[in-house]
N, C-alpha and C positions, 0 to 999 in steps of 0.2 A: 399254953399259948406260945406260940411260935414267932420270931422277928424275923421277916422278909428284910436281905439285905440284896440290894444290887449289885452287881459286879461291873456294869455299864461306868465306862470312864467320863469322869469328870469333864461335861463342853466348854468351849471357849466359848467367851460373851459374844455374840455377833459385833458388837460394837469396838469390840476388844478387838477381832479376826480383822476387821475394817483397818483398824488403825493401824495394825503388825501390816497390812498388805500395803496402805499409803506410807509407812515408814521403808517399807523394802524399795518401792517405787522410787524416793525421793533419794533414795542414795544409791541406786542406778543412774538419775540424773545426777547428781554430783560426783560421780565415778566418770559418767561423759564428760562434764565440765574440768573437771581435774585433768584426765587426759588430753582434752584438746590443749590445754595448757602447757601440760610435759610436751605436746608434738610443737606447739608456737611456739615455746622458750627458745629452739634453736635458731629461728631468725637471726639474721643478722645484722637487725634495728632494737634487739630488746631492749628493753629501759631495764636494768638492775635499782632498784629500789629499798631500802628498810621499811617493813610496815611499820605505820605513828604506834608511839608510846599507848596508845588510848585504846590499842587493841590490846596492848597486853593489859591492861587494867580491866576493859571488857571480859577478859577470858579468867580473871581471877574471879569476878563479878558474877559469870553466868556460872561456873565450879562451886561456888560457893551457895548460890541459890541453888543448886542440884541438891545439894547437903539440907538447905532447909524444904524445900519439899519432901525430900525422907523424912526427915524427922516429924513435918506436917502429916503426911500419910500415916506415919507408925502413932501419931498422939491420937488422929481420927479411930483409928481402929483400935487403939486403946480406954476412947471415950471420952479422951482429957480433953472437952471440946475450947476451953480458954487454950491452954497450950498449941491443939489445933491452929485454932484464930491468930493467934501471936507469928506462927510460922507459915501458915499461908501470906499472911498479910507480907513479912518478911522476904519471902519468896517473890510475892508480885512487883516489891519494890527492889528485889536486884535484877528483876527482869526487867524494868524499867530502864535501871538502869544501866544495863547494860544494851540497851538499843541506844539512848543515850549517849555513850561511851562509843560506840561504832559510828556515830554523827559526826560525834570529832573528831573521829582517825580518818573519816572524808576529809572534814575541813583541813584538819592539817597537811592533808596529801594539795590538795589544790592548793593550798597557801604555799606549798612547799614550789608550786609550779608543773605539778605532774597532773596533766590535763587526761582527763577518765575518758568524756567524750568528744566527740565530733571530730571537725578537721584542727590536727596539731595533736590528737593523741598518741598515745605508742601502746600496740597492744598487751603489754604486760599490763599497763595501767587499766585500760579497757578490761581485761578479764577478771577484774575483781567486781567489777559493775554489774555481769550476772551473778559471778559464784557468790559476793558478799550478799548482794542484793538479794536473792533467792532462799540465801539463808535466813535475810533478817524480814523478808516475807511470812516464812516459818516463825519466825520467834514469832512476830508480832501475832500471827495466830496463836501463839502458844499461850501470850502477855494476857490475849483477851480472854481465852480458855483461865487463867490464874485470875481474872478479873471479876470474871462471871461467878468462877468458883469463891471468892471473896466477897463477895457481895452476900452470895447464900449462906456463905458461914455466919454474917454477921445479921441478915435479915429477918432470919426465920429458927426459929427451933426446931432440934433435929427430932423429928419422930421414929423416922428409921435409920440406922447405920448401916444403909446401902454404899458399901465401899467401893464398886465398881465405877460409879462418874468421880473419882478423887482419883482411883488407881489409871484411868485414863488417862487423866492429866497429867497422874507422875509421870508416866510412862511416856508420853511424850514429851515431857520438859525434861528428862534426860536426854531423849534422845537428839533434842534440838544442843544440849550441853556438847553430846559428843559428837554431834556433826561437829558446833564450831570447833571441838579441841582437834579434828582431826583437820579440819579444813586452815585454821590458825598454824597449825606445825606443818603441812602443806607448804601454804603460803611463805613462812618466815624462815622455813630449812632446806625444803625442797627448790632446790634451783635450776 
């Protein structure tokens, strides 16, 4: 008896292919956004500003829930499903809060007196209103994807260890991590 092996490579999930092409997408538009920003800095009305304290606490926050979704993905694929449960759940709540933590680095901008919109803003201020805004659009897609996946870990018994809707999620809850870190060091270095 004989074993037929295939030499045919390995396909990407269609679902998987989707995601890599709206992640390539979404950071073309923040490559636009970022640059109009480099060309409007040289105005010469820019408002010079420190970002709030509250973004550097959000960006410890979303780092660190990067780390527990690894860890949640590698416990799923190991089968530790309590361990699983422990660091999804973990995960959803620094995704929490870390949209949270980006509410108050608004508030304290307007508290501070730095008006984002309308008449009396200065466009530096104004351009965090798309770029942040845009990103935390993103998260908040990402919070409900970590939501949904939380709910099934803890709803239902797993019959299969289909790891592809969990490595989705990883895989975009990084990449929402490393837009903000790029977009964050952007912001707070780039002047």
């Amino acid at each position: 008896m004989t074993t037929v092996s295939s030499n045919e490579p390995k396909r990407l999930h269609p679902h998987k292919f989707t995601l890599w092409v709206a992640m390539g997408s979404i950071c073309m538009m923040f490559a636009g956004l970022t640059s109009a920003y480099i060309v409007k800095r040289n105005q010469a009305n820019w408002l010079e500003f420190a970002l709030p304290k509250s973004f550097y606490y959000s960006t410890a926050a979303i780092m660190l829930s990067s780390a527990t979704m690894y860890i949640a993905l590698k416990a799923f694929k190991a089968r530790e499903r309590s361990r699983y449960k422990n660091f999804i759940a973990l995960t959803a709540v620094l995704g929490v809060l870390f949209g949270v933590l980006q509410t108050l680095g608004f508030n304290e901008l307007t508290s501070q007196g730095i008006k984002l919109l309308g008449f009396g803003s200065n466009a530096a201020a104004s351009f965090l209103v798309p770029i942040i805004g845009l990103h935390m659009l993103h998260v908040a897609g990402g919070i409900i994807a970590l939501l949904v996946t939380l709910f099934r870990a803890f709803g239902r018994k797993i019959k299969s260890y289909n790891t592809t809707p969990i490595e989705i999620v990883a895989t975009y809850w990084h990449f929402v991590d490393l837009l903000w870190i790029y977009l964050f060091i952007f912001l707070a270095w780039i002047k």
